[in-house]
N, C-alpha and C positions, 0 to 999 in steps of 0.2 A: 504494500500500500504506500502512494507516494507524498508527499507532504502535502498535494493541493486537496485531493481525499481524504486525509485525515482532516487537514483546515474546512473543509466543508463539511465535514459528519457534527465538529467543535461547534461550530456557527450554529449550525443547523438547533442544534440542543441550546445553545443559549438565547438566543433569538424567539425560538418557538417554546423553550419549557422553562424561563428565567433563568436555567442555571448557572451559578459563579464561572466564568472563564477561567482565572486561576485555577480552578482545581481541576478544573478537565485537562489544561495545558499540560499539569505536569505528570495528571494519570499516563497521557496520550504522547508524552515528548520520549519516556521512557522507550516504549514497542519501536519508536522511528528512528532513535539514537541505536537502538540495538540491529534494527534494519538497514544502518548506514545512511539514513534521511538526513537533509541540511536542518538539525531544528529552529534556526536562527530563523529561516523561511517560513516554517511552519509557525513560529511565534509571532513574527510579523505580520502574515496574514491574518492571523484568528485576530489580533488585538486588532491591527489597522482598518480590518471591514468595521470589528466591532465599535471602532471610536469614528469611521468617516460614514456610515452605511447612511446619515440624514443627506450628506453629498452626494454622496452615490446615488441614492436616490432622486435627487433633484436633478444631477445628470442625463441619469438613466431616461429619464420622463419626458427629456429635448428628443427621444429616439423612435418615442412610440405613442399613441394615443395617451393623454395623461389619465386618464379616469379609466380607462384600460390598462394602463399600468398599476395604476394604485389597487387595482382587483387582482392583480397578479398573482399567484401560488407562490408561497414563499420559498419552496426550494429553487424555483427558478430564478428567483431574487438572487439569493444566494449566490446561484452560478455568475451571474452577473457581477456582482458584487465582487467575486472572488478576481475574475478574469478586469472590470476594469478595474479594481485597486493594483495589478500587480502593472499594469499598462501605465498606469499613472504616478507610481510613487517605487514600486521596485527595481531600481535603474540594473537591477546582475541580471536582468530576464530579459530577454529581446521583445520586441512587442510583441514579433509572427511568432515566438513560442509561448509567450501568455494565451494569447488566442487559441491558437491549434491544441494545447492542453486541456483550458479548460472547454473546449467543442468537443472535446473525447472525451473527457469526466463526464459530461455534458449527455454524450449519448451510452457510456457505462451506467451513468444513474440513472438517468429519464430515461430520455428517449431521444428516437433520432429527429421528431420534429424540432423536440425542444434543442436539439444543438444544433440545430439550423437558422430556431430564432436568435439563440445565442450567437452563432455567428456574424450573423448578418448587424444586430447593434453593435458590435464590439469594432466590425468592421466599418461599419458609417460612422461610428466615433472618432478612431482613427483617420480615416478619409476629412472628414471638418469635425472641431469643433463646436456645437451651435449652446454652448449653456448660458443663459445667462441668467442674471441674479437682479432679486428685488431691489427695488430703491428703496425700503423701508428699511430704517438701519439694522433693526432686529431681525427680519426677517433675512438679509444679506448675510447677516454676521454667521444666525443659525444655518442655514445653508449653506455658504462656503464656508465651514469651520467645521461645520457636523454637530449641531447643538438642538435639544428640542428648543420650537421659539419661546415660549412660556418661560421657561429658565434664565436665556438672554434678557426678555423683557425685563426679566426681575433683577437679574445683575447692573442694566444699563439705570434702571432706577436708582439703586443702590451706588453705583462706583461711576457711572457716564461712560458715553459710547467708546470712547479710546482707552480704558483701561479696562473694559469689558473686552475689547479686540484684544486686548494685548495679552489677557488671562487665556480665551478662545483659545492662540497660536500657542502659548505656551504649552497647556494641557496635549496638545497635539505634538506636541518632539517627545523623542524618546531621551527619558531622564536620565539623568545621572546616579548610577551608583553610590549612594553614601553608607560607609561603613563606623564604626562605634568599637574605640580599641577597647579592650577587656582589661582597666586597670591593675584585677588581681592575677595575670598571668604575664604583661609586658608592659610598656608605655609606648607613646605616640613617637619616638623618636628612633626605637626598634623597632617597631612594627615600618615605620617610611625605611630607614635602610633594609629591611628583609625586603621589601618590594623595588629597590633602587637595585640588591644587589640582581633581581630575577627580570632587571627591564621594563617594570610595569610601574605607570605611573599614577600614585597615588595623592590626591592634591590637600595641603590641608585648610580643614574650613574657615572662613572668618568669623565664624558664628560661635566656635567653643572645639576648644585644644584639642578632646578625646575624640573629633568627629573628621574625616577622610572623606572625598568623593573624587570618583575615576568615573573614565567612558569604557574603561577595560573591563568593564565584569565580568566576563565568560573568563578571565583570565586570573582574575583576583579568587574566585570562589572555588574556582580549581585548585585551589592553593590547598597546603597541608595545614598551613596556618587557621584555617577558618575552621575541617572538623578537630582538629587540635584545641579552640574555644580561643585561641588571640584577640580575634575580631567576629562582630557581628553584623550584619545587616540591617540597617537603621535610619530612618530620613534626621537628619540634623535638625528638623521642627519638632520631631519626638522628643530627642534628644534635648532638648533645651526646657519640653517640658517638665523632664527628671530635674534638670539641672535649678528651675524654678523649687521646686520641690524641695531641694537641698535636703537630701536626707543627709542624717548625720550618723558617726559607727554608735553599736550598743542603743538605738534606738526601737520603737516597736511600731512600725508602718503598717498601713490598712489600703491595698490598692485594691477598688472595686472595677468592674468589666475589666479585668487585669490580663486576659486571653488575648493573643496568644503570647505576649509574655512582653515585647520589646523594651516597654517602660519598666516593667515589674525586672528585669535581672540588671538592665542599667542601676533601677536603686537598689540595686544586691550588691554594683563592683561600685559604687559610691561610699555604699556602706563598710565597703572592705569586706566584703562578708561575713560581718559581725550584726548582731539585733537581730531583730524578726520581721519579715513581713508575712504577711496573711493576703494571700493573692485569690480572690474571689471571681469567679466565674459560672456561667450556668450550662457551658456550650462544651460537653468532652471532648470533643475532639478538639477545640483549640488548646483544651488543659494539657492534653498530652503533648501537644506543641510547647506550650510553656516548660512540660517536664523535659521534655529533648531538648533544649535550650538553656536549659538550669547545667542539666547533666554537659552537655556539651563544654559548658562557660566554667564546672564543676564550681558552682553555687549550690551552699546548702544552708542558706539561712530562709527560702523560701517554703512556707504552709501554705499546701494548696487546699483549697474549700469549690468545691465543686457547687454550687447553689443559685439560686436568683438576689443578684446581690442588692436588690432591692427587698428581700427576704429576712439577709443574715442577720443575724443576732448570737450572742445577746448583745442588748443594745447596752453601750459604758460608752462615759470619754477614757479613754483608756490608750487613746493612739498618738505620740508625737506628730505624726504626719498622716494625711490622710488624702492617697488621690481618685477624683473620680475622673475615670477616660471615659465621657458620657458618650451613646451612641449618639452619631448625627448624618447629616446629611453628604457626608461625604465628598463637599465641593474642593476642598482644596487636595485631593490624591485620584484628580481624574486622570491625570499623565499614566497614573500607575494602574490603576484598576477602570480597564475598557468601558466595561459594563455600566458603571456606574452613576455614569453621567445620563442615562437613559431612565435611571430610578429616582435620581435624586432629589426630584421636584417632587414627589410625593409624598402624601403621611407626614409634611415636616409641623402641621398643628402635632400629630401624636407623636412625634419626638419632645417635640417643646415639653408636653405634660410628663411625659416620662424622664424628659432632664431636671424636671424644675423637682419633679417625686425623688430623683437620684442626690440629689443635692441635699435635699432638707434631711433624707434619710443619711449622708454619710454626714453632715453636721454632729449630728450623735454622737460619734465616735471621737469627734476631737478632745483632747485635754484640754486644760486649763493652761497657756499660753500655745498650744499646739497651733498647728497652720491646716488648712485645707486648700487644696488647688484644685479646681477645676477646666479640663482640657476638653478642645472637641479639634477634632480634622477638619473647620470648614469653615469657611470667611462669613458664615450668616451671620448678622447683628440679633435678629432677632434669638437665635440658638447661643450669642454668644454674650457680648455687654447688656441684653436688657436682661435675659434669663441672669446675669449676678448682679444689676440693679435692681430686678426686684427679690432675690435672695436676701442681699443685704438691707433693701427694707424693712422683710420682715424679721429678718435674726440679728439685733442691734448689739448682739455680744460678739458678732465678728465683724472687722473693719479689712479693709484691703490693702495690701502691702505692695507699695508699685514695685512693678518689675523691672526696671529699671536700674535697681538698687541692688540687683543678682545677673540679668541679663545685658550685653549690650546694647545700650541708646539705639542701636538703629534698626534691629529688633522687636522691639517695644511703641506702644500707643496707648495713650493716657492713661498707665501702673499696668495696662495688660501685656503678655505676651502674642504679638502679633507677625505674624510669617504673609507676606505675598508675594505669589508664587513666582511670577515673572520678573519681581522685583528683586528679591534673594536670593532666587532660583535652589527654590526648595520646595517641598511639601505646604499648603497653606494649611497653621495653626493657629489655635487661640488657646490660651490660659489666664487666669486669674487666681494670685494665688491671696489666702485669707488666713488672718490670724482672731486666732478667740480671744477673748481677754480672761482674766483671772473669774 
């Protein structure tokens, strides 16, 4: 099975049954790596239709009846999809072998009509270009970027039309690798010579000492270094989360949605591996992630608690530190995860009631001078500064400790932790971190 068959079965499942693209990639990368497949090919397809397919589609639509197209059978979408992304953005593939490929897959999976129509679009594309794009800012943006317009809308409200484009293009390149040294096994200064002496060029952040980003990664992760527990895999806006956080050694930490681990073993090699954290989750299978990641980094001051951590108990101020990584919407790690940008306009009223429930509920836990930080992946205002302006209204025993007084000034927005994406070129984060009083 060749990697455009595989990339099409991938699509096919995610597209029609919501399933996470990550996880199918790397069920599916294994069987291809073992059959000899390019999977660099294979990853670029499944993720590139999955993040350009609103494009592709407005493309596709210059080719053929539009309201006949929009009725189209989605696997033949698919083929489409598959055959103009690699025509358009995969410069290692000739155009006449993107074509002639996927017109075979085309007539192995369908049928021979359908790789006839498929032919014939792919080929009058080729022959002229005819797309063109709305004049309405929004609609322009979503279209040639690949965004639902409703989302755009809401960004160009929120941030204006040029740094809504600029977020758009950015979410669209492929990111950089940022890695997180394991302060109880090396430092940053062995860790950059082990990689100078092997030719691979590891850059380090301006954002905070312990954190590395490269365009190398198929070459870094190959490394012996990595299942050795040296380094780990981590976007520097995570990382700075912990770093807010300040855990300190000999401490008793409380991380809730702490799955699948990245924050919770950072505040493990902070701690020197000394204290406790109590890393709470309800999802096993991310917990086991967390345990492969302890065990790898050979951390062993984390308690895992398998449960709804809006659940746990019992309820004490009993914890120095206390973080919640609340679930959100996802906006600022669309570069990373395909999918997600197609979800992420929805259910965000039932995130809000579920952050604003997660917050009041890990408040509980803090001691009497203790901090609480709250973190979410995603530039929303309303998921982020009003959910801890109305926090801090109604719990007048905690005040907010600007960040700015732990993280770098350029980092940071009025005491919060603030990451934008194109502007940092990182992960977009938010954190606020908060102290109790006596």
């Amino acid at each position: 099975m060749n990697f455009r068959e595989e990339a099409y079965n991938t699509i096919l499942k995610v597209l029609k049954n919501n399933e996470f693209s990550d996880a199918l990639l790397q069920q599916r990368a294994k069987k291809l790596k073992h059959d000899g497949e390019d999977i660099r090919l294979f990853y670029n397809s499944v993720k590139g239709v999955i993040k350009m397919k609103q494009k592709l589609d407005h493309i596709l639509s210059h080719y053929t009846d539009p309201k006949k197209y929009a009725a189209t059978d989605l696997k033949i979408k698919i083929m489409l999809y598959l055959g103009l992304y690699q025509i358009i953005y995969l410069d290692t593939i000739p155009e006449h072998a993107a074509v002639n490929e996927t017109v075979e897959l085309s007539k192995k999976l369908l049928s021979e009509p359908v790789a006839d129509f498929v032919n014939a679009v792919l080929r009058e594309y080729l022959r002229e270009d005819r797309t063109v794009y709305p004049e309405d800012p929004a609609l322009r943006i979503a279209f040639e970027h690949s965004y639902p317009p409703e989302l755009i809308q809401t960004w160009i409200q929120l941030w204006g039309e040029e740094s809504t484009e600029y977020m758009a293009m950015y979410f669209n390149e492929n990111p950089a690798l940022h890695i997180r040294v394991n302060s109880t096994a090396t430092n940053p200064e062995k860790l950059l010579n082990y990689f100078s002496r092997r030719e691979i060029e590891i850059i380090p952040s301006p954002a905070s000492k312990m954190m590395f980003y490269t365009h190398q990664s198929a070459e870094v992760l190959d490394e012996v270094a990595f299942s050795e527990g040296y380094f780990s895999v981590q976007d520097t806006s995570a990382a700075m989360v912990v770093e807010l956080l300040d855990p300190q050694p000999d401490q008793s930490v409380l991380d809730l949605f702490a799955a699948p681990g990245g924050k919770c073993t950072y505040i493990s090699e902070r701690m020197g591996n000394s204290g406790e954290i109590v890393a709470v989750d309800k999802i096993p299978k991310k917990m086991k992630l967390l345990k492969q990641a302890a065990d790898r980094l050979q951390l062993t001051n984390i308690i895992q608690v398998t449960t709804d951590a809006l659940k746990y108990g019992p309820v004490a101020p009993a914890y120095h530190r206390v973080l919640v990584d609340a679930p959100c919407s996802g906006w600022g790690v669309f570069s990373r995860k395909a999918d997600l940008r197609w979800q992420a306009h929805n259910d965000i009223p039932e995130l809000i009631k579920l952050q604003e429930k997660a917050l009041e509920h890990a408040a509980n836990f803090v001691a009497p001078e203790g901090f609480l930080v709250y973190s979410t992946c995603t530039m929303n205002p309303h998921e982020n500064e009003e959910q801890i302006a109305r926090f801090l209204a109604k719990n007048p025993k905690f005040k907010l400790v600007s960040a700015d007084t732990i993280i770098p000034k350029e980092y940071t927005e009025n005491g919060f932790l603030k990451t934008i994406p194109f502007k940092h070129h990182m992960d977009g984060a938010f954190a606020a971190k908060m102290q109790k009083t006596k």
